[in-house]
NURORO-230679 format. One line per field, with one value per residue (C-alpha): residue number from 1; residue in three letters; z, x, y. Coordinates in Angstrom, 1 decimal, m for minus. Example, Ala and Ser with C-alpha at 12.3 -4.5 7.8 and 13.67 -1.06 7.14 Angstrom:
seke = (1_2) $
roke = (ALA_SER) $
up = (7.8_7.1) $
east = (12.3_13.7) $
north = (m4.5_m1.1) $
***
This chain:
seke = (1_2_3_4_5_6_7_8_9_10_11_12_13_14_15_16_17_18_19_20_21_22_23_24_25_26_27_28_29_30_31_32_33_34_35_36_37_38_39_40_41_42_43_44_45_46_47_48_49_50_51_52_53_54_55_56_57_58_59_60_61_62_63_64_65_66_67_68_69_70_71_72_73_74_75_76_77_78_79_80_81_82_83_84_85_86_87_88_89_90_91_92_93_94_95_96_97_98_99_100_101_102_103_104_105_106_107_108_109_110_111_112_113_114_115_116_117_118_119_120_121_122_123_124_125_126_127_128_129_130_131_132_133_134_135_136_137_138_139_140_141_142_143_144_145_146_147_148_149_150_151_152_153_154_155_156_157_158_159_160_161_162_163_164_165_166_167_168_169_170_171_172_173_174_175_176_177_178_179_180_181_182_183_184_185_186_187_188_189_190_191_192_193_194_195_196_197_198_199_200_201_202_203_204_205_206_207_208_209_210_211_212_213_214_215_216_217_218_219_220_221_222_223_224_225_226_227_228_229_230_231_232_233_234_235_236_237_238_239_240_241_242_243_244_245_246_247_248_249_250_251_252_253_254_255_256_257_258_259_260_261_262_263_264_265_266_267_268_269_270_271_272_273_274_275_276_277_278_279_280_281_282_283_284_285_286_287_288_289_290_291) $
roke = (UNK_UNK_UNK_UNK_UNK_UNK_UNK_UNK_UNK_UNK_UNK_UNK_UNK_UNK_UNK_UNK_UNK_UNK_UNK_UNK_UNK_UNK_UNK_UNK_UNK_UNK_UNK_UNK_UNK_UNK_UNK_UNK_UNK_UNK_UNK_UNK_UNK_UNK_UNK_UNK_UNK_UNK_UNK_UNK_UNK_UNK_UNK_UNK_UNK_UNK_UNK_UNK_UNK_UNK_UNK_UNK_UNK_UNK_UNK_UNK_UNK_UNK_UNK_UNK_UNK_UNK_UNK_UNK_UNK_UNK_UNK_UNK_UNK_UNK_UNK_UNK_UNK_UNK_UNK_UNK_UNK_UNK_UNK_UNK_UNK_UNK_UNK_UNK_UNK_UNK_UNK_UNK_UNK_UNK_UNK_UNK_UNK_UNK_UNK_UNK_UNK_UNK_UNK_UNK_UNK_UNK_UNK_UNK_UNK_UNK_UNK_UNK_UNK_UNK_UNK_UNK_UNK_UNK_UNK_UNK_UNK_UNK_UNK_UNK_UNK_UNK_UNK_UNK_UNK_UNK_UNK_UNK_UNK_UNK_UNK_UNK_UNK_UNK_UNK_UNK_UNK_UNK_UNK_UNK_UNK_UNK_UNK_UNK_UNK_UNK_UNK_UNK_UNK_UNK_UNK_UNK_UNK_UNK_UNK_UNK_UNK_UNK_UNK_UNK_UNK_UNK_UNK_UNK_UNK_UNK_UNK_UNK_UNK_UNK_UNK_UNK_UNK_UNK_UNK_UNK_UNK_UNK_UNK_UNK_UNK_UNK_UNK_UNK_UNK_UNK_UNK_UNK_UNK_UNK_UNK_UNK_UNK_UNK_UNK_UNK_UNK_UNK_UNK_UNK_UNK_UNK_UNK_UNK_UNK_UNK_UNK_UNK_UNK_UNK_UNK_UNK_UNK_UNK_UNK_UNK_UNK_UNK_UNK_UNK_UNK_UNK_UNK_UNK_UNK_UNK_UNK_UNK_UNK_UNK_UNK_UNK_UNK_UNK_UNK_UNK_UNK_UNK_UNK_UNK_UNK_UNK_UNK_UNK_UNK_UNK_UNK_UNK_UNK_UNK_UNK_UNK_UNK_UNK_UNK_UNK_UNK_UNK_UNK_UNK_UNK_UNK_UNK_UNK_UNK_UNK_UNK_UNK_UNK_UNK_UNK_UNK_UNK_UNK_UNK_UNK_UNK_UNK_UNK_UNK_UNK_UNK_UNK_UNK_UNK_UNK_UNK) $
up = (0.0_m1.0_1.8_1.4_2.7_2.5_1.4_2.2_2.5_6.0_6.6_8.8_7.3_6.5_9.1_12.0_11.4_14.8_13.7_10.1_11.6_14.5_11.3_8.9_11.2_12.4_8.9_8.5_6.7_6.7_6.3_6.6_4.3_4.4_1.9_2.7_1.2_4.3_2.1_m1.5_m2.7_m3.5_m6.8_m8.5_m11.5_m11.4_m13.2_m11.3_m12.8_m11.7_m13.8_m14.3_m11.3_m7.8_m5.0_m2.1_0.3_m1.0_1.3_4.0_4.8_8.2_9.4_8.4_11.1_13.7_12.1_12.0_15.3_16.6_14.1_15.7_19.1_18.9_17.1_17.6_14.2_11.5_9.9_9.4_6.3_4.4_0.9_0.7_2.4_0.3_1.8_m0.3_2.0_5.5_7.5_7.6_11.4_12.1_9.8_11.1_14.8_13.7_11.7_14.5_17.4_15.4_14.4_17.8_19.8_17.2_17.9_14.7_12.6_9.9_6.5_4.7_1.3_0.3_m3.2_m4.4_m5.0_m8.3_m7.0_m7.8_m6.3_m3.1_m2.5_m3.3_m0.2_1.9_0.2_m2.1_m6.4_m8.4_m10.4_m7.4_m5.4_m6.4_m5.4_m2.2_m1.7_m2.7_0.1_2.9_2.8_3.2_5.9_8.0_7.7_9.3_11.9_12.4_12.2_13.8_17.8_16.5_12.9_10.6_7.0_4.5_0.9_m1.2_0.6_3.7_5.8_9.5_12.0_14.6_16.3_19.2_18.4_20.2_20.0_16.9_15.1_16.3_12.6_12.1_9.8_10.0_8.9_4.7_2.5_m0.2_m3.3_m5.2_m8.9_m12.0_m14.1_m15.7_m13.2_m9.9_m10.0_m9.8_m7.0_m5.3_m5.3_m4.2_m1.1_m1.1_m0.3_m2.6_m5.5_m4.5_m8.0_m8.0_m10.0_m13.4_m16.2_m19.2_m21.2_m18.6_m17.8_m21.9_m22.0_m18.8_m20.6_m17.7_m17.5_m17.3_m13.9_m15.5_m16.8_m13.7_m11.3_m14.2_m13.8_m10.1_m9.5_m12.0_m10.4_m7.2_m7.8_m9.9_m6.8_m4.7_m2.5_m0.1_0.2_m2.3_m2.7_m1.9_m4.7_m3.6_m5.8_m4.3_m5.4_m6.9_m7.1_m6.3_m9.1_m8.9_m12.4_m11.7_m8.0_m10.6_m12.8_m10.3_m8.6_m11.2_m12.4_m9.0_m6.5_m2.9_m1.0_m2.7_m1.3_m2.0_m2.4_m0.4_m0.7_1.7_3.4_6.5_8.3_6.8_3.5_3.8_6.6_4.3_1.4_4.0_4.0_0.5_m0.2_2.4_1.0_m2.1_m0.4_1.0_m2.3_m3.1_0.5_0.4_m2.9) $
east = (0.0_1.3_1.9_1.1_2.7_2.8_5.8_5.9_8.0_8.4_8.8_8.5_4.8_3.5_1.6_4.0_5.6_4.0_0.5_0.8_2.7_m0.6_m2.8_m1.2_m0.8_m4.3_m5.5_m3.6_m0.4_2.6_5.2_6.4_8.9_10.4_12.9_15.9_18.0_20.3_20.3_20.1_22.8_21.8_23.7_22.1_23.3_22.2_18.7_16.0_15.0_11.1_10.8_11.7_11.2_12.6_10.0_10.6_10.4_13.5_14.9_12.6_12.3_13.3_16.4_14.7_15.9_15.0_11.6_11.0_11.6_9.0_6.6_8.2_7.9_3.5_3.3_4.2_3.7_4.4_7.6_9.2_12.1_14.4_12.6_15.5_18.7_21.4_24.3_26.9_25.8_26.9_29.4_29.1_30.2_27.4_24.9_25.5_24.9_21.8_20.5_20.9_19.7_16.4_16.6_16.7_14.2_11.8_11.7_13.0_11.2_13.6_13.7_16.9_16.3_19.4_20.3_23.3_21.6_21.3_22.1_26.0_26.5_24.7_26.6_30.4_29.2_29.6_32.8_31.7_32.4_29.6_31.6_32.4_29.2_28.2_32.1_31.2_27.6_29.0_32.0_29.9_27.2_29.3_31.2_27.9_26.9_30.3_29.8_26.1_27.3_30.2_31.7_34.5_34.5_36.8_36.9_39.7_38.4_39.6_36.7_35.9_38.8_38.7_40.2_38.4_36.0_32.6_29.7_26.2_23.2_23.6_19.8_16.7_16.8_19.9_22.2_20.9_17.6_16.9_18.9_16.6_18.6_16.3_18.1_16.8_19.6_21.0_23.9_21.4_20.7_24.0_24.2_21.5_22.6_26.2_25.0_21.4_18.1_15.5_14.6_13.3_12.2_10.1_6.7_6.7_3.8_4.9_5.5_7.6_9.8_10.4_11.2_13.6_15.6_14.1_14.0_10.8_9.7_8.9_12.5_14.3_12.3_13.4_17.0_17.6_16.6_18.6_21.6_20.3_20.8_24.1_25.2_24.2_22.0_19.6_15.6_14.3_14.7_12.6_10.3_8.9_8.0_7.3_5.0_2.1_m1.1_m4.8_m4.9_m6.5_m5.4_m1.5_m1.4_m3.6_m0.5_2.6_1.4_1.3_4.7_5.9_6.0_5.8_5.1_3.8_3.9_1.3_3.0_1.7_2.2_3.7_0.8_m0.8_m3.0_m6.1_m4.8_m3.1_m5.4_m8.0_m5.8_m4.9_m8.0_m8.4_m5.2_m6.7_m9.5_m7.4_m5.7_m8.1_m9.2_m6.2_m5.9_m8.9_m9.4) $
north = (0.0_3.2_5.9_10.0_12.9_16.6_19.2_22.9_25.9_26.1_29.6_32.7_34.2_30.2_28.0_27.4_23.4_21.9_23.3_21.2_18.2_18.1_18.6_16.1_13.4_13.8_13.9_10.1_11.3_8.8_11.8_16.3_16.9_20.7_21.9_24.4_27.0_28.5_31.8_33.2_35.7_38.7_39.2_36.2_34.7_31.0_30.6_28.7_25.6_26.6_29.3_32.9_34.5_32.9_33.0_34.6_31.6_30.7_33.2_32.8_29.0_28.1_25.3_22.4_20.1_23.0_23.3_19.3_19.3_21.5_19.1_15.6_17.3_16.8_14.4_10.3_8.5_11.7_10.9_14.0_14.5_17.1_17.5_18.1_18.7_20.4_18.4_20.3_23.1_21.2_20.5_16.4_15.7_18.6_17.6_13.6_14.8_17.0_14.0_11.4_13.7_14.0_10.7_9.4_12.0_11.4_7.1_6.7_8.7_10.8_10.3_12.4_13.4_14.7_17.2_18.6_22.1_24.1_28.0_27.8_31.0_29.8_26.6_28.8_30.8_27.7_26.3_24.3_24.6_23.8_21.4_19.1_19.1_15.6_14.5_16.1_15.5_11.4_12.0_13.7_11.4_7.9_9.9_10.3_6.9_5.9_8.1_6.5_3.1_2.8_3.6_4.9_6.5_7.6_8.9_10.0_11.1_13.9_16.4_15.3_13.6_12.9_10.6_8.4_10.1_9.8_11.1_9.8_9.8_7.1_7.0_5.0_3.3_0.7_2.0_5.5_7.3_6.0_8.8_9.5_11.2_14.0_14.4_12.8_12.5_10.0_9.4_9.3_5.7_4.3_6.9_5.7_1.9_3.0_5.1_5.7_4.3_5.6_7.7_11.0_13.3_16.4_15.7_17.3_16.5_15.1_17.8_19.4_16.5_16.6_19.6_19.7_16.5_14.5_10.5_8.9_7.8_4.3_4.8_5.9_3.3_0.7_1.7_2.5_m1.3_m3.0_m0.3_m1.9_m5.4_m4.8_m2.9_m6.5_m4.4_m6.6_m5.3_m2.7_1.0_3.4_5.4_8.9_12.0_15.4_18.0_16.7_18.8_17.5_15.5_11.5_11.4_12.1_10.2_7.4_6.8_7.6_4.4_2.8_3.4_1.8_5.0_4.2_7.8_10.3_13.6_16.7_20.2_23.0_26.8_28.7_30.7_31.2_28.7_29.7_28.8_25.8_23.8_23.3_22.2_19.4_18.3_18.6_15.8_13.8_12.9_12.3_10.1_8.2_7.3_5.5_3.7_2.2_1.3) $
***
């Protein structure tokens, strides 16, 4: 049975993130996911693959770990993710410890989708050159699953390089919370059976995924499992795609494709706005669950 969850901008004018978390888990949600952008430059040169025009929320969204918090904090089944994390953006020893404290005060309930990030100007602020940030998204990654996994961890790569070191609280989930990876080129699937868990694309109609150059999703599902088994991995991916409208048709056919979670998007506004939009997925939703 396929699982349902919601996406927003959490930011400083939009519905506060324990409010939604209370509301989606009440409504029967399996999942929160909140995006992040730690800042936008204000000379701007890299175009935004949405359009034009970049929304302001893109400047305005709060620290998603800080703001899944407050969500995991009242609620006790909500899963709560990064939709998603631009890793090329954190310190990994930081971002391991942020990931397993929320990992473990939630029982378990984090899942990490993870992006190398688009905004070239954005990610130099932080270090990072746009050229590598796969190299170092791939390096800081296997890094925080040794310091998950192991007592005393260690890494030595070309971009992240560290000797043994503590770090507690390790996550709830063995192994670490599931690292979803949201890209949907033609390199993300070996990616994903090297050090992923799961598939993680935005939704796009067909005429927009043509026109971005995008794989199908029959296409990437296809290929991230036959990666998968090349790779020898045991159990199966994950398969979630974010942003999809109120649309039976569209949730209709991403399940049939072989999705496993899809997520609703939601604007950023104000309580009034987005509560009964909620209720609106719901209900889509609950089509598909108890058909």
């Amino acid at each position: 049975m396929a699982d349902f969850g919601l996406l927003i901008f959490a930011t400083d004018y939009a519905v506060a993130p324990a409010i939604l978390g209370r509301e989606a888990e009440a409504h029967g949600f399996e999942s929160l996911f909140f995006p992040e952008h730690t800042h936008i430059p204000a000379n701007r040169r890299s175009p935004w693959p949405g359009g034009r025009e970049l929304p302001q929320e893109y400047w305005h969204t709060h620290d998603p770990f800080v703001a899944l918090t407050a969500a995991a904090s009242v609620t006790s089944e909500l899963k709560v993710g990064t939709g998603i994390a631009l890793v090329t953006e954190r310190d990994p020893i930081l971002m391991a410890k942020q990931a397993a404290t929320l990992d473990f005060i939630s029982n378990g309930r984090l899942l990490l989708g993870v992006g190398a990030g688009w905004n070239a100007e954005e990610m130099e602020n932080h270090g990072t050159a746009y050229e590598h940030r796969w190299k170092i998204l791939r390096e800081r990654i296997l890094a925080m699953r040794q310091i998950w996994q192991h007592e005393e961890a260690e890494f030595h790569g070309e971009f992240v390089d560290f000797d043994k070191l503590w770090s507690h609280p390790k996550p709830k989930q063995a192994g670490g919370p599931p690292v979803l990876l949201g890209a949907s080129s033609k390199y993300v699937y070996k990616r994903i059976a090297e050090y992923g868990d799961g598939w993680f694309p935005i939704y796009q109609d067909a005429d927009r995924a043509r026109a971005s150059g995008a794989v199908s999703y029959e296409d990437g599902i296809q290929l991230t499992r036959e990666a998968w088994s090349a790779a020898g991995r045991q159990g199966q991916p994950q398969f979630s795609v974010f942003g999809v409208g109120p649309d039976p048709a569209a949730v209709e056919y991403l399940l049939g494709v072989g999705f496993d979670r899809v997520i609703f998007g939601l604007p950023p506004a104000d309580a009034d706005t987005v509560l009964p939009m909620v209720e609106q997925y719901a209900a889509l939703a609950h089509q598909f669950s108890s058909a």
